[in-house]
C-alpha positions in Angstrom: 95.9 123.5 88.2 92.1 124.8 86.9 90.8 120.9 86.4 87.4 119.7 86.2 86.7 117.9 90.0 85.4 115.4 88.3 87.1 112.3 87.3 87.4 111.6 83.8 87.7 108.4 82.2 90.5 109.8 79.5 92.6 111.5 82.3 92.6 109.4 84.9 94.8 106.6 86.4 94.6 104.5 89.6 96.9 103.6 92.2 96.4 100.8 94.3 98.4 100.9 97.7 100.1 98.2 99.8 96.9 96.4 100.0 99.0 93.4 101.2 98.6 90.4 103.3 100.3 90.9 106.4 99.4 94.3 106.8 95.8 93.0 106.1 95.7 91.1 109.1 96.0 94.0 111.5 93.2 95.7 109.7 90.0 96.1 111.4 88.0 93.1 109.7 85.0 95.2 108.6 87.2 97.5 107.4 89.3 95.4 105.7 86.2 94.0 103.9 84.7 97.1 102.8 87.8 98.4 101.1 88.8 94.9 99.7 85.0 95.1 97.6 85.4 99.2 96.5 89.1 98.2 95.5 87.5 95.3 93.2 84.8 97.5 92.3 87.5 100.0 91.1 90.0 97.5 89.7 87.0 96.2 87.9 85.5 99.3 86.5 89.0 99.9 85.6 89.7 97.2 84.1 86.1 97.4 81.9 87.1 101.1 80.8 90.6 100.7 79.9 91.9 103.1 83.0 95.4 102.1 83.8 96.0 100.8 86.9 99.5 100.7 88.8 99.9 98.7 92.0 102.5 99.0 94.8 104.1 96.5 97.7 106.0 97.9 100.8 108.7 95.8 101.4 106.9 92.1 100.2 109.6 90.3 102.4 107.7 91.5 105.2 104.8 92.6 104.6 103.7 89.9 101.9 102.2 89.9 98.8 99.1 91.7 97.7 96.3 90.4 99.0 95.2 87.7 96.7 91.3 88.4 96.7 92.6 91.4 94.4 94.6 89.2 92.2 91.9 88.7 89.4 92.5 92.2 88.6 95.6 92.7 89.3 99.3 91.1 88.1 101.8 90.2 90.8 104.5 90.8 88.5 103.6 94.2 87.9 103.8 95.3 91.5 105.8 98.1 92.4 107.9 97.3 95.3 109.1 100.1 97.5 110.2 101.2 100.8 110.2 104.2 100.2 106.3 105.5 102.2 105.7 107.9 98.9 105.4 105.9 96.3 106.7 108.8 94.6 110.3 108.5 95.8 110.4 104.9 94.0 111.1 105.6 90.2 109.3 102.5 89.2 106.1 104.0 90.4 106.6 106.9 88.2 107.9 105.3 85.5 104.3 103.8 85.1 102.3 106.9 85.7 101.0 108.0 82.4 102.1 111.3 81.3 99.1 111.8 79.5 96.7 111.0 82.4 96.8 114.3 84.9 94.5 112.5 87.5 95.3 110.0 89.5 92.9 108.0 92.0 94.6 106.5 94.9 93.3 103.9 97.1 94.7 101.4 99.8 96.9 101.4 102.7 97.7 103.2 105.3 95.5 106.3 104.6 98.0 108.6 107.2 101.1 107.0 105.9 101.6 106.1 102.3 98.4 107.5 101.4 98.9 110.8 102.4 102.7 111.2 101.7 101.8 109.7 98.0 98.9 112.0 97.3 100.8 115.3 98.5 103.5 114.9 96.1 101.6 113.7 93.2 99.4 117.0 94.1 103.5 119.0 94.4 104.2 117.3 91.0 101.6 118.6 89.5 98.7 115.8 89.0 95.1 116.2 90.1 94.8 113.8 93.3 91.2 112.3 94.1 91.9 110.2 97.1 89.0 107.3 97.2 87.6 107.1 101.0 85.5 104.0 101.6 89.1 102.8 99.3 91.5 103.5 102.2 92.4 102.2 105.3 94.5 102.6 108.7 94.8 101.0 111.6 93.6 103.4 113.4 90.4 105.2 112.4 91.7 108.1 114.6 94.6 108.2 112.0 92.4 108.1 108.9 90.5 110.6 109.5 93.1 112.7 110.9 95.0 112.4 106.5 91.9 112.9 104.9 91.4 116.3 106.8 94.1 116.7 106.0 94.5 115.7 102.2 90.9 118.2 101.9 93.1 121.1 103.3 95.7 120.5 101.1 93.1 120.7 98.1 93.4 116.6 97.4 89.8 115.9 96.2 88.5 113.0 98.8 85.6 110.8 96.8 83.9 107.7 97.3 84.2 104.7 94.8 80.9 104.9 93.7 81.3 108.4 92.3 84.6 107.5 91.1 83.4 104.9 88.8 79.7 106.3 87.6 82.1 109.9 86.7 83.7 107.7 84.7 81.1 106.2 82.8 79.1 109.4 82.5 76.5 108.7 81.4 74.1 105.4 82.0 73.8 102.8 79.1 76.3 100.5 77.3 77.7 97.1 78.9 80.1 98.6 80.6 77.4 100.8 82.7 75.3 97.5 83.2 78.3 95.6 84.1 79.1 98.5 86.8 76.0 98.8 88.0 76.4 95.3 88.9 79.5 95.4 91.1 78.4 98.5 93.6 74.4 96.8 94.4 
């Protein structure tokens, strides 16, 4: 695919992961925190820039529902729910995946397991895959690190949420810039 590595506001989409309660609680805390406030930032920038936004549940029964500090942003009802570790394999997931929209930014949980299996076969289906670091989480750092090597040797294009959401905007005026600017001081 000869893409820009940039992500545009008009092409992209984002995928939230499994960001749900019970797995939560065996996140490291400071982890947990730091990708609760990029996933807001991103669900928020988002939300301000008309991005679509599809979120997934693995098996809600038990694992629980998304975490509710994310709520605001997101609707319950909406959830994908899987069991399925790609969220590829579930055909809800990709019935909401905009044809229109080759990139897709993917953030939440676990970075080695859902993460990882997701963005290599969006990447196999042909989408532009920009997996969101300081947006992803294991429970092991060992294990995080170990997907996003490998996602970057597989040609995934690993990013931070701040350059996710000022590529977006482009350029720095307008409310939604100020509004943006906001959420990442």
């Amino acid at each position: 695919m000869n893409a820009s590595s940039l992500c545009i506001r008009g092409s992209s989409q984002l995928a939230v992961v499994d960001v749900q309660e019970k797995l939560c609680g065996v996140m490291d805390p400071q982890a947990l925190q730091d990708l609760v406030k990029n996933c807001s930032i991103l669900l928020q920038a988002a939300q301000l820039l008309e991005i679509p936004v599809v979120h997934t549940e693995q098996y809600p029964k038990g694992l629980g529902p998304t975490l509710s500090a994310l709520g605001t942003w997101l609707k319950p009802e909406a959830a994908v729910v899987k069991t399925c570790f790609s969220c590829c394999d579930e055909s809800a997931f990709r019935a909401q995946l905009h044809r229109d929209r080759p990139q897709i930014i993917l953030a939440g949980m676990e970075a080695h397991i859902c993460i990882l299996q997701t963005a290599l076969q969006l990447q196999e289906s042909g989408h532009q895959v920009f997996v969101v670091e300081d947006a992803v989480l294991s429970r092991r750092d060992a294990n995080k690190q170990n997907a996003l090597t490998r996602l970057r040797q597989a040609g995934v294009i690993v990013t931070n949420t701040e350059s996710v959401v000022f590529e977006w905007l482009k350029v720095a005026e307008g409310d939604a810039f100020k509004q943006i600017s906001k959420l990442v001081r």
